[in-house]
N, C-alpha and C positions, 0 to 999 in steps of 0.2 A: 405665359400670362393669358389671360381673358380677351375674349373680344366682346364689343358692347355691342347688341344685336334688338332693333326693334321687337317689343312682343309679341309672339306669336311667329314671326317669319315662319317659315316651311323648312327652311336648310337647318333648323335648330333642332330638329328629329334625328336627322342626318351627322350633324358635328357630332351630337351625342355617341352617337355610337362606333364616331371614330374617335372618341376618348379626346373629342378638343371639347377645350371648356371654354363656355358660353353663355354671357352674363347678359339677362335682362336689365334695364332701367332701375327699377329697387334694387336688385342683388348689386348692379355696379356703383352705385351713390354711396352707398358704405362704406368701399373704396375708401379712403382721401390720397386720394391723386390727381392730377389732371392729365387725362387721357386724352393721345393724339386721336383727332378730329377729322375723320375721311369723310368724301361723299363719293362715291360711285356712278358716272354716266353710264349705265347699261342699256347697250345698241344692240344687244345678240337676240333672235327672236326666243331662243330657249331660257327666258329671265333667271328662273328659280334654278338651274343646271348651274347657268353661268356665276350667278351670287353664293353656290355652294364652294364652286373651284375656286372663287377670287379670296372667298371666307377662309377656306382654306390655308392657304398662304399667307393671310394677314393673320391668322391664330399664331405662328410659328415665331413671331418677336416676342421676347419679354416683357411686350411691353401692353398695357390696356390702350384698346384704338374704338374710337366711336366711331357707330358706322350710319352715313345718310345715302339714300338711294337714289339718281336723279333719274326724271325722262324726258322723252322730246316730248312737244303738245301739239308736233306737225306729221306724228307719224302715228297711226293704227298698230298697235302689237297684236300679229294676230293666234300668239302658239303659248299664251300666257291670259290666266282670267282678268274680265279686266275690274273683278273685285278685290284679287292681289294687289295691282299697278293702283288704285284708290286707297288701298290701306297700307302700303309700304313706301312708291313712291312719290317725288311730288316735281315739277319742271322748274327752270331755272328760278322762274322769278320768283318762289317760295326761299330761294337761298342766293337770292342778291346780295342781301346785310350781311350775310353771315362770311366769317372767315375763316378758313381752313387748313390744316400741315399740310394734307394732302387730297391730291384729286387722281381719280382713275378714271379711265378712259377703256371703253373695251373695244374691241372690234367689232364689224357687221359686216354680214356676207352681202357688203353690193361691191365689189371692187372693181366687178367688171364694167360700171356705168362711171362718168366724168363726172368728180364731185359734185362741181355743178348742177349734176342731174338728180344727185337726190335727194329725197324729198325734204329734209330735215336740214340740209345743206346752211340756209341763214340761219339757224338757231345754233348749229352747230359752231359756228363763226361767233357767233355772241357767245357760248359757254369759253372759249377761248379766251378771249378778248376779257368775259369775268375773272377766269383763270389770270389772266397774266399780273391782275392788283390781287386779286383774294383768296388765292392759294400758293403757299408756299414750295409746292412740291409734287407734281405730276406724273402722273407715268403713264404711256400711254400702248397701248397694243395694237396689232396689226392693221387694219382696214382704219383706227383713231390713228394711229401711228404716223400711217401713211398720207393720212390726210392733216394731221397738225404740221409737220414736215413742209407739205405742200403749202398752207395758209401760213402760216408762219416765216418759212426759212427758202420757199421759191423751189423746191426740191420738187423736181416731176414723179407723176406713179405711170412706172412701165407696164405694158400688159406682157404678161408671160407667152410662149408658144405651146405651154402645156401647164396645167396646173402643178405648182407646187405641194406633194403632198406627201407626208410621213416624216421621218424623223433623222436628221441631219447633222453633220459636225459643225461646230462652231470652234473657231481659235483664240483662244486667250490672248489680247494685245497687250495687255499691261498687267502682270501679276500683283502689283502691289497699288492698283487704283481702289479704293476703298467698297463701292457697290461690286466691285466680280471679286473681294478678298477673298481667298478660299478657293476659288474656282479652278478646277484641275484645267491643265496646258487645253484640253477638249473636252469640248462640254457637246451635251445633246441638246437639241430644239425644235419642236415638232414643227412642223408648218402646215399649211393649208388654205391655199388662196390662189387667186389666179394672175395677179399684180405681184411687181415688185417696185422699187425706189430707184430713180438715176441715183447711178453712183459717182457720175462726175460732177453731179449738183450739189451731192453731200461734201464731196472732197475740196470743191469752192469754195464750201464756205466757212471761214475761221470759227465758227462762233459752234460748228458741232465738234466732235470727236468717238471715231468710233472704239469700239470697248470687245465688240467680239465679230467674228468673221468667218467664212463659210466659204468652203468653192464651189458646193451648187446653190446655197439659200443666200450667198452676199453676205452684207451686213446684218448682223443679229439682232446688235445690240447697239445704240445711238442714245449719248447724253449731250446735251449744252455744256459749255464750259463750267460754269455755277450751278450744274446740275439740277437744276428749277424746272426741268424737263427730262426725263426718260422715256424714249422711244426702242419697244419691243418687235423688230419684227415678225416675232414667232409667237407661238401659243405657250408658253412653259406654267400655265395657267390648266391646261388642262388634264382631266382625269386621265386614267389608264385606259381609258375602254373609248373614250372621247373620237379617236380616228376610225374607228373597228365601226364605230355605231355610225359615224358617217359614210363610212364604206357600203354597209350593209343596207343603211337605206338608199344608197343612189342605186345600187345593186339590183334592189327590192323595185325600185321604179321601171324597169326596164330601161336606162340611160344608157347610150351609148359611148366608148370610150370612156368607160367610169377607170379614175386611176389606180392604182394600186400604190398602198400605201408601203413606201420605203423604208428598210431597216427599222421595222417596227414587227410585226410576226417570226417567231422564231423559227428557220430556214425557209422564209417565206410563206406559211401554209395558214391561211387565217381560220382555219380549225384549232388551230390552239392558242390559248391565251398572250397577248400581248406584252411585252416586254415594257415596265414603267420605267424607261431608262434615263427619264431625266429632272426625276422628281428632285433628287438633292439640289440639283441645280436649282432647279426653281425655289425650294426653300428658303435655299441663300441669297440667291440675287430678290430677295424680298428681304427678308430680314434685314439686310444689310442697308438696302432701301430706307426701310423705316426707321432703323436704330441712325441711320447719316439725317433722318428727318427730325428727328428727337433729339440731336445733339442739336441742330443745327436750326431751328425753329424757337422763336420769341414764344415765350409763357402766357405771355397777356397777344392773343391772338390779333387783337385791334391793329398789333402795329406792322402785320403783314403786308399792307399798303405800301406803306414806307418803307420796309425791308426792301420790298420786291421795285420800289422805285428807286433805289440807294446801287442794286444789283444794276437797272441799266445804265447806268451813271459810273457804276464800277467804283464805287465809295465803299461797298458794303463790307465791311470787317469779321462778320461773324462767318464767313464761308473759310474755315480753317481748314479747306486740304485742296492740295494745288491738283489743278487739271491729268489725267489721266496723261502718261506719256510711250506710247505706242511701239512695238518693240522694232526692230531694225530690221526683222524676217517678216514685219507682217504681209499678209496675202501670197506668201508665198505657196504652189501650187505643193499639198501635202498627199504623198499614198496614204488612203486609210482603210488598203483592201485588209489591211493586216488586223484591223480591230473589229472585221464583220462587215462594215462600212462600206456602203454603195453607192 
C-alpha cells in the first residue's frame, strides 16, 4: 500500500523508481480510510538520505501511513538546505495537539559526547516526555535509542574501545514474539557508532525485554513490555551502499585508524560491491511494527492520552499479545565462522 508523503519531498523521485508507490495529499483523500499517522524526529545531518531509507521501509506494510517530519529548533542542520527544513519540517511545538500511532526517532552521530552535552539535549527530553501521552507507538534508533533508554529507564551508554562498524549477527530470542515473526534463528544488523548500552542496566530492569542479541554488537533489539517503545540498536534502516559511503569518506579525509567495515564487502575487498544482507530483516521487523500498531491503536486518535495513561496503570486491555518470552540458550556464545561471519 501507499505511503502519504508531503508534496514535493525530494525522496518521491527516488521511491518512484524503486517501483514504491507514493501518494500525495489529493491522490491520498480519495482513499476512505484512515491512515496510520507517523511523525518522524530526524537527527541525522544527511536529512533527505535518511527520510528516503526510513520511507523506504514504512512503504513495505499494507497499510497507508501519514507522514510528518519533525526538527530540533536548538540545533543548525548544516548538510541539508535550509529551504527543505522550512517547507517539509516543523519542531515540536507545531505538533503538541496533535496525536499519533506512531513516532520515529533516528539516530545522530554525537555518541561520543554525554547527552548532557548536546546541544538539542532539553528538547530532546520534551519530545519524550510529549511522546509518552501523544503517541502510541515508537521506535527508536541507535544514538535516539540510546539516549531514550538512558532518559527514560536509567540505562547507561558505554563508550566502545573501537568503533562499531559493519554488519553483525543478531540471535533470535523468541520465535514466536509478534514484531521479529518471521525472523530467521540470525538475522543481520549493520552497526555504526562508537557507544554502546550497559547491559546490566537493561537486565535490571523488568519493564524492558530483549528481542535480539549479538556477541560482538550486544543487544539488537529492546522493546517495553506493552511495546509503546522499540529500541533499535543497529541501522537495519539503512541502504546498501550506506556503510561503503561512510568508509570512503573517512578514507577520503585522510583519518587515521579509519575501520574497516565487517562482513559486509565480499571476501573483504571494498572494490566490489556490497552485500545488502539484511534487507529482508528490516522489511519485517517494520512491517510487523506497524501492522502490531494498527491492530493495536484507537481509530479516533484523541484517545491516545488515555490509552497511554491506562498502559501505566496496567488497565489497558487492548494490548492483546503477551510479552516476548526469551529462549532458554539465549546469549549463549555461537561459532558463526561457518556462515562467513566474523
Amino acid at each position: 500500500m501507499p505511503i502519504k508523503i508531503p508534496g514535493g519531498l525530494p525522496a518521491r523521485a527516488i521511491l518512484d523508481s524503486e517501483r514504491i508507490f507514493a501518494l500525495e495529499k489529493p491522490e491520498a483523500e480519495r482513499q476512505r480510510v484512515r491512515p496510520l499517522k507517523m511523525v518522524i524526529l530526524n537527527l541525522m545531518p544527511k536529512k533527505i538520505e535518511t527520510e528516503t531509507q526510513l520511507l523506504r521501509l514504512i512503504s513495505k506494510s499494507p497499510l497507508q501511513v501519514e507522514i510528518d517530519f519533525m526538527k530540533t529548533s536548538t540545533h543548525e542542520s548544516k548538510h541539508v538546505s535550509a529551504d527543505h527544513l522550512v517547507k517539509f519540517y516543523e519542531p515540536l511545538e507545531a505538533y503538541e495537539g496533535n496525536c499519533y500511532d506512531g513516532l520515529i526517532v533516528t539516530g545522530a552521530p554525537v555518541e561520543h559526547l554525554r547527552f548532557e552535552d548536546v546541544d538539542y539535549w532539553d528538547e530532546f527530553k520534551r519530545v519524550l516526555d510529549w511522546s509518552s501521552t501523544h503517541v502510541f507507538s515508537t521506535m527508536y534508533m541507535c544514538w535516539g535509542a540510546m539516549a531514550a533508554l538512558y532518559q527514560r529507564y536509567g540505562v547507561h551508554k558505554m563508550d566502545l574501545d573501537e568503533k562499531l562498524f559493519g554488519v553483525f549477527p543478531q540471535f533470535l530470542q523468541d520465535e514466536y514474539c509478534f514484531l521479529t515473526n518471521g525472523f530467521d534463528e540470525i538475522a543481520l544488523q549493520p552497526h555504526s557508532r562508537l557507544a554502546g548500552v550497559n547491559e546490566a542496566d537493561i537486565a535490571a530492569n523488568p519493564e524492558l525485554q530483549v528481542l535480539t542479541w549479538g556477541p560482538q554488537a550486544g543487544r539488537g533489539l529492546i522493546a517495553t513490555r506493552d511495546f509503546s517503545e522499540v529500541f533499535a540498536l543497529g541501522h537495519w534502516e539503512y541502504g546498501k551502499y550506506t556503510l561503503a559511503e561512510e568508509y570512503r569518506r573517512d578514507m577520503a579525509k585522510g583519518m587515521s585508524n579509519v575501520p574497516f567495515p565487517r562482513n559486509y564487502f565480499p571476501n573483504d575487498d571494498p572494490a566490489l560491491a556490497p552485500l545488502f544482507s539484511w534487507r529482508a530483516h528490516a522489511n519485517l521487523l517494520w512491517r510487523n511494527w506497524l501492522n502490531w500498531v494498527y491492530q493495536t491503536t484507537p481509530y479516533d486518535l484523541s484517545e491516545v492520552p488515555q490509552l497511554r495513561a491506562e498502559r501505566r496503570l496496567g488497565t489497558d486491555r487492548s494490548i492483546r499479545h503477551a510479552p516476548c518470552s526469551p529462549r532458554d540458550d539465549q546469549f549463549l556464545p555461537f561459532d558463526t565462522s561457518g556462515y562467513g561471519l566474523k
